[in-house]
Backbone as CSV, one residue per row, in Angstrom:
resi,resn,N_x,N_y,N_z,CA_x,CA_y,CA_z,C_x,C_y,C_z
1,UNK,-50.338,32.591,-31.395,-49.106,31.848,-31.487,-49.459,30.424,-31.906
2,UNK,-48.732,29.976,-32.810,-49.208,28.239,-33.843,-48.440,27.295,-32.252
3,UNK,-48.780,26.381,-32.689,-48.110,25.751,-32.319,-46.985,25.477,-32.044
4,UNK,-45.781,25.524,-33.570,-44.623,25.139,-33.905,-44.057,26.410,-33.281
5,UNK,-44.307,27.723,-33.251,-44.100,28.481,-32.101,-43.684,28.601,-31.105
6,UNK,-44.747,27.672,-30.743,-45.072,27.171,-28.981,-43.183,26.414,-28.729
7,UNK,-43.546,25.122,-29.747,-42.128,24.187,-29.504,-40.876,25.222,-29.863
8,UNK,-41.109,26.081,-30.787,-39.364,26.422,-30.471,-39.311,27.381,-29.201
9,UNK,-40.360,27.950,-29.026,-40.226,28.836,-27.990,-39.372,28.036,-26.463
10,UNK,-40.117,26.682,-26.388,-39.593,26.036,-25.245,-38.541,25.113,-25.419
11,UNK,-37.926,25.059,-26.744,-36.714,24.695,-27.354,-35.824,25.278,-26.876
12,UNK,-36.115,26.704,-27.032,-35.070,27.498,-26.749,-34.925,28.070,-25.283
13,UNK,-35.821,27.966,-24.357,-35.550,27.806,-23.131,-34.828,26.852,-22.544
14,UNK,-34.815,25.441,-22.909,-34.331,24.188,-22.721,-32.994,24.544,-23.109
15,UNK,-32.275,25.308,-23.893,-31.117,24.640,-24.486,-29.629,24.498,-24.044
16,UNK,-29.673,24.905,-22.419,-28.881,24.977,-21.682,-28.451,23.434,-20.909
17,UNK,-30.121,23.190,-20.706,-29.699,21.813,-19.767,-29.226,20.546,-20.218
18,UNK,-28.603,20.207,-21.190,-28.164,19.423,-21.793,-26.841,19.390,-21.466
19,UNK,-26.084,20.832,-21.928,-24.850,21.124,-21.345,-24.222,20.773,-20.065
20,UNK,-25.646,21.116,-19.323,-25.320,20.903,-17.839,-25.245,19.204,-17.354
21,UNK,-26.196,18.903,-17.814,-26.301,17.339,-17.802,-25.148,16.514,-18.095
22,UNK,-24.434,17.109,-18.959,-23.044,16.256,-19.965,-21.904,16.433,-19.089
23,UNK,-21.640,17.887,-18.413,-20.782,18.347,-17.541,-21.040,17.615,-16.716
24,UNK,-22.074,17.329,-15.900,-21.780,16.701,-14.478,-21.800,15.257,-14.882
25,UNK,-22.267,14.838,-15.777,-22.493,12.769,-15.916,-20.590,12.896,-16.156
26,UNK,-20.322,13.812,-17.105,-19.142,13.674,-17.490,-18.122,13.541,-16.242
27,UNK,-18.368,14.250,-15.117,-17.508,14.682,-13.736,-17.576,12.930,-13.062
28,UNK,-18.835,13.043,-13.311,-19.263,11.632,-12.168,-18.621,10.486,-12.531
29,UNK,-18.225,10.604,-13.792,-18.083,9.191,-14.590,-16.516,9.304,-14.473
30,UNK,-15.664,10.878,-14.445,-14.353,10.842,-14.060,-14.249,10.467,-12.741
31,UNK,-14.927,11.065,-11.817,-14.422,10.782,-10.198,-14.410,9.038,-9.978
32,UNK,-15.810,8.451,-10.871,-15.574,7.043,-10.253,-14.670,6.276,-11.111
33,UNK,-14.369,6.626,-11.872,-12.693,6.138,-13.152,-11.868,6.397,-11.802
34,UNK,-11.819,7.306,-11.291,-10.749,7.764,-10.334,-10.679,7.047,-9.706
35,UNK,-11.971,6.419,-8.702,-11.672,6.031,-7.011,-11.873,4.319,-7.535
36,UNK,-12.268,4.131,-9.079,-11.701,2.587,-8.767,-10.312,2.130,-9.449
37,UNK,-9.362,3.209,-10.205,-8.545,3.073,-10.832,-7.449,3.597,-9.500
38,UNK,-7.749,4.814,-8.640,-6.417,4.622,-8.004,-6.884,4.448,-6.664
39,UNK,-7.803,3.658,-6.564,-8.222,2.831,-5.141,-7.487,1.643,-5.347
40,UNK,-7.516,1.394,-6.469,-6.550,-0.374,-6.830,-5.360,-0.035,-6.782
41,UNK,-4.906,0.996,-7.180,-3.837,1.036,-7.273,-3.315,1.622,-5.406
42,UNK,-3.897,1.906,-5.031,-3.605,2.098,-3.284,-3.433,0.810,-2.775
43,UNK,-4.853,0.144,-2.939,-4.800,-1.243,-2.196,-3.792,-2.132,-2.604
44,UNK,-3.091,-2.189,-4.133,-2.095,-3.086,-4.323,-1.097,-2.260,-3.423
45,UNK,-0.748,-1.088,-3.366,0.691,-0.510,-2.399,0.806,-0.771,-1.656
46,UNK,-0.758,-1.181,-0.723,-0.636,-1.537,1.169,-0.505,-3.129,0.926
47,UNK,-0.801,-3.742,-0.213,-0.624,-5.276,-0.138,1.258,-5.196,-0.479
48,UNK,1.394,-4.446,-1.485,2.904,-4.355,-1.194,3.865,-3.617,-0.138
49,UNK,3.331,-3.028,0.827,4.141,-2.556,1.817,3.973,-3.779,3.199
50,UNK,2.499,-4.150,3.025,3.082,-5.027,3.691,3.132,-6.394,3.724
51,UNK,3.537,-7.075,2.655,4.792,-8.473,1.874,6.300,-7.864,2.303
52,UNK,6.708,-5.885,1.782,8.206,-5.877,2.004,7.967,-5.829,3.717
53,UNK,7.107,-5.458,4.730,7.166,-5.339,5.942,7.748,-6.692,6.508
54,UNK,6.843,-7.677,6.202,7.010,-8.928,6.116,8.018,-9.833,5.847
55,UNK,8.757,-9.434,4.940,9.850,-10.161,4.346,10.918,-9.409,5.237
56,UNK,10.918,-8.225,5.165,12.098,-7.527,5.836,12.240,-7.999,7.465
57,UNK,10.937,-8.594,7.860,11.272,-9.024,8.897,11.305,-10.205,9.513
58,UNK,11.228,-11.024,8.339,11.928,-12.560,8.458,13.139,-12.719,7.882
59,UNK,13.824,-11.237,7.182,15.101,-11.460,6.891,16.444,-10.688,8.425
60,UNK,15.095,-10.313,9.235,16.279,-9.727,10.463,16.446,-11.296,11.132
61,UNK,14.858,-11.953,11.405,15.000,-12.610,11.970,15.660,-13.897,12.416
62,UNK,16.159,-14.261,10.856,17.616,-15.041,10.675,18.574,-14.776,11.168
63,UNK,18.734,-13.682,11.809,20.155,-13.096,12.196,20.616,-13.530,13.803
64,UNK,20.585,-14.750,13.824,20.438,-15.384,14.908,22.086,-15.632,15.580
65,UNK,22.330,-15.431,17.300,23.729,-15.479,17.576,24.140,-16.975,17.060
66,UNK,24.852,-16.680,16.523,25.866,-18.301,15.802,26.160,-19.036,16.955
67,UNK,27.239,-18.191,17.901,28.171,-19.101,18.740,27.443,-19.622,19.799
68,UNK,26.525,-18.548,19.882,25.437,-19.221,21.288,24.563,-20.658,20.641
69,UNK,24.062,-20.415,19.735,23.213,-21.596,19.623,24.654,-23.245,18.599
70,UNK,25.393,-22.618,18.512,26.316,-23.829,18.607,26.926,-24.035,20.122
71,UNK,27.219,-23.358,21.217,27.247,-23.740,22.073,26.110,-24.265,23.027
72,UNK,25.313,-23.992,23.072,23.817,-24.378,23.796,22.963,-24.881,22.978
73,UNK,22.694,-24.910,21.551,21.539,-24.568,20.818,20.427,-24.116,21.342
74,UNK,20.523,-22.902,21.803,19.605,-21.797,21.971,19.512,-20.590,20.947
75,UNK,18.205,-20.866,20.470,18.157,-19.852,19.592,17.698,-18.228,19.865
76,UNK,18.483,-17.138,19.789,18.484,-15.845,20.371,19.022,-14.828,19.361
77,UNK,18.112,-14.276,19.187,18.161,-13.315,17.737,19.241,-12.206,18.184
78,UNK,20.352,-11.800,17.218,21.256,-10.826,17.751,20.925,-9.834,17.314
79,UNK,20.706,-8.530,18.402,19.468,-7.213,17.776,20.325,-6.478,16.680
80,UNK,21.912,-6.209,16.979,22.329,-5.346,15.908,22.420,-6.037,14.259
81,UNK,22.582,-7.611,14.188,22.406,-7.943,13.081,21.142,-7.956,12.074
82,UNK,20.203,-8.134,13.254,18.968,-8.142,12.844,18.078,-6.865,11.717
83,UNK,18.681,-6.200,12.797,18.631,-4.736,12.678,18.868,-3.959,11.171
84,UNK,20.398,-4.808,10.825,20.971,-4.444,9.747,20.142,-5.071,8.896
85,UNK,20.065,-6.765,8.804,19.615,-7.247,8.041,17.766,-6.988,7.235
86,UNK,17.344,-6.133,8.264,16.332,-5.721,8.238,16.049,-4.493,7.165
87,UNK,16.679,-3.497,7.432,17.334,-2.369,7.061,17.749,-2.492,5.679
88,UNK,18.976,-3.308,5.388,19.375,-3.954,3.918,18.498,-4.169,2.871
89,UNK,17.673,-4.958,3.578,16.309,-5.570,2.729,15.261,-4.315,2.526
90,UNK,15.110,-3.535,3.339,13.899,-2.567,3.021,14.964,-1.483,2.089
91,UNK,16.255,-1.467,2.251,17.091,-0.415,1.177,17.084,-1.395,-0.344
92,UNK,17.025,-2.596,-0.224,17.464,-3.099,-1.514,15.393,-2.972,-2.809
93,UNK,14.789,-2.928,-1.525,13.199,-2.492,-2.099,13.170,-1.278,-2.647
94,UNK,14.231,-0.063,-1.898,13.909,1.071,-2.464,12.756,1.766,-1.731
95,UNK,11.996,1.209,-0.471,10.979,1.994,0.093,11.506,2.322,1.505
96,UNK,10.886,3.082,1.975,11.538,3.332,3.474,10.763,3.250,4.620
97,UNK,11.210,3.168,5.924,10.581,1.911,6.939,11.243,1.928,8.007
98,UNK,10.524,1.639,9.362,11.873,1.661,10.311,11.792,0.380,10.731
99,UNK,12.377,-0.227,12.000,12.677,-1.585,12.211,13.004,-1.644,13.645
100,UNK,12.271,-2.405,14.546,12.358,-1.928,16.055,12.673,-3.868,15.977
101,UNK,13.570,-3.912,17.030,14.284,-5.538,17.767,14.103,-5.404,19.525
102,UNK,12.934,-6.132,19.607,12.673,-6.111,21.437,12.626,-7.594,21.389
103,UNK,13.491,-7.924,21.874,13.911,-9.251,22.458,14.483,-9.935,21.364
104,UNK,13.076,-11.137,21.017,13.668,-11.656,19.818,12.645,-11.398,18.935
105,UNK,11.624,-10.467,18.611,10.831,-10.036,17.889,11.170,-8.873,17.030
106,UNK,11.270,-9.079,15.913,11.771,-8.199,14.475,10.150,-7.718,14.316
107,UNK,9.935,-6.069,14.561,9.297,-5.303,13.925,9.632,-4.239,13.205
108,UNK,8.385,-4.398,11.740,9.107,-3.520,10.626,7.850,-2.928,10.585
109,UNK,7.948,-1.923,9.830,7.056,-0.741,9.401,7.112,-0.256,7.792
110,UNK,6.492,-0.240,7.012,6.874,-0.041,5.745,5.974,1.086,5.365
111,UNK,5.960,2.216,4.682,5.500,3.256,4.110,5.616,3.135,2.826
112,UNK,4.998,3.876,1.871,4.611,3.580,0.216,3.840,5.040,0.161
113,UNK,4.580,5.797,-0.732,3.935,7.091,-1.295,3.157,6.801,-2.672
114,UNK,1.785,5.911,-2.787,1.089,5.832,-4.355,0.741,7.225,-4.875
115,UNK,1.400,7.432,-5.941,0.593,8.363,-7.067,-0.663,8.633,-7.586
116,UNK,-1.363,9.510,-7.607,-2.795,9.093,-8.153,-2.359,9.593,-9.403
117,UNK,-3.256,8.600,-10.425,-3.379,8.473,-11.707,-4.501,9.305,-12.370
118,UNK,-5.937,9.398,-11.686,-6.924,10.176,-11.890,-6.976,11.664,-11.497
119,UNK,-7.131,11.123,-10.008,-7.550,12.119,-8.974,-6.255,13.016,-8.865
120,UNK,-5.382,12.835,-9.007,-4.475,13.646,-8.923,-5.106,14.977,-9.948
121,UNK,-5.663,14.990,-10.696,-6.429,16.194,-11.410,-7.155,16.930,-10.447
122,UNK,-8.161,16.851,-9.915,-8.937,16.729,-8.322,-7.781,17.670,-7.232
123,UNK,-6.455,17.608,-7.402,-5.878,17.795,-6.711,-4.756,17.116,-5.525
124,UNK,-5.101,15.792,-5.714,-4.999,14.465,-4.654,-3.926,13.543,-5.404
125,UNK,-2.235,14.254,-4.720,-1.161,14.216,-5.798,-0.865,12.421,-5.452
126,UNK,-0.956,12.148,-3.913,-0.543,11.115,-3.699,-1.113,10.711,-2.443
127,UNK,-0.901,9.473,-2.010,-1.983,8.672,-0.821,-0.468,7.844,-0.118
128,UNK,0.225,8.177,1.214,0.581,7.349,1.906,0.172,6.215,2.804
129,UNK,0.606,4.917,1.986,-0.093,3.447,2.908,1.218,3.247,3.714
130,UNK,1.103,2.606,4.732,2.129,1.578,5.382,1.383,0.182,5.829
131,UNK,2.605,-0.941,5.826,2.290,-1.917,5.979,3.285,-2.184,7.246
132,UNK,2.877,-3.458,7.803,3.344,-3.831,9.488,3.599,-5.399,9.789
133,UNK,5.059,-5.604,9.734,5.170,-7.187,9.840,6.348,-7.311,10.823
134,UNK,6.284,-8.936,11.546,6.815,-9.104,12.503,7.376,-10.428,12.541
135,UNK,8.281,-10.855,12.528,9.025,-12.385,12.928,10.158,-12.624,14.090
136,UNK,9.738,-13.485,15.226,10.761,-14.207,15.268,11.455,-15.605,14.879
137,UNK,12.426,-15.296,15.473,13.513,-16.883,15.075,12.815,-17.850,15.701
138,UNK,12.896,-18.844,14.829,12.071,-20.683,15.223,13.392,-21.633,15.061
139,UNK,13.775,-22.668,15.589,14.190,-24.268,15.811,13.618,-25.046,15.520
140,UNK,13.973,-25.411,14.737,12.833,-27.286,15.009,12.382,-27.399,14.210
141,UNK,11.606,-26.228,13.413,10.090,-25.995,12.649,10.470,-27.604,11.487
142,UNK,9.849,-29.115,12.114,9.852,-29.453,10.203,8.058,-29.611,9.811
143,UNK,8.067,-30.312,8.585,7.359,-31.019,8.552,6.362,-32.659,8.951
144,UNK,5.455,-32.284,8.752,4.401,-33.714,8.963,5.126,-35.157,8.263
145,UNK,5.482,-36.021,9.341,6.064,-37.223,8.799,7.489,-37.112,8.709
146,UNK,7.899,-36.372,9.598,9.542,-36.433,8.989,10.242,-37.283,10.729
């Protein structure tokens, strides 16, 4: 057997692993497209669930009794307005959320169903985040020098 023999002989044993090589670099190079394309896109949902958590619950927390704090100025959050106003704001977002009023503390809860963009191929249609924010009502609050 020559030489040149020799090389195709082990040419042609070889000529599989190339294939194999391309398939999996190819897999590897999709999965991590995946987990940094809809990892960002997760982490922006939980940064946006909870800003609307947040907001929704400095918009209950305005909902302060009128007549009491013009009669006393005592400030005392009224739970059913709060409640609403809370509620309003997470319906006018379009996401959904619940909203708990113990005393004068507005807690919200916000949920976010993200889509995967990659991985959803993978099988992995969607990733639920929630976000968690809380306000009560303040008096007084000014600024330095006033």
């Amino acid at each position: 057997m020559t030489s040149a023999d020799r090389l195709r002989s082990r040419l042609r044993d070889e000529e599989g692993m190339v294939t194999a090589f391309v398939v999996i670099f190819t897999f590897a190079l999709l999965l991590l497209a995946g987990l940094v394309i809809d990892g960002g896109l997760t982490l922006a949902a939980r940064v946006q669930a909870i800003d609307e958590a947040q907001a929704a619950a400095r918009a209950g927390a305005q909902a302060i009794n009128l007549p009491l704090y013009r009669s006393t100025g005592q400030v005392v959050l009224d739970p059913s307005q709060a409640r609403q106003a809370a509620e309003s704001y997470l319906a006018a977002t379009g996401h959904t959320g619940t909203v708990a009023v113990n005393g004068d503390d507005v807690e919200v809860t916000v949920s976010i169903s993200q889509a995967m963009q990659i991985l959803g191929i993978g099988g992995i249609g969607s990733l639920s985040v929630t976000g968690h924010g809380n306000a009560i009502p303040e008096h007084g609050v000014t600024g330095a020098g006033t």
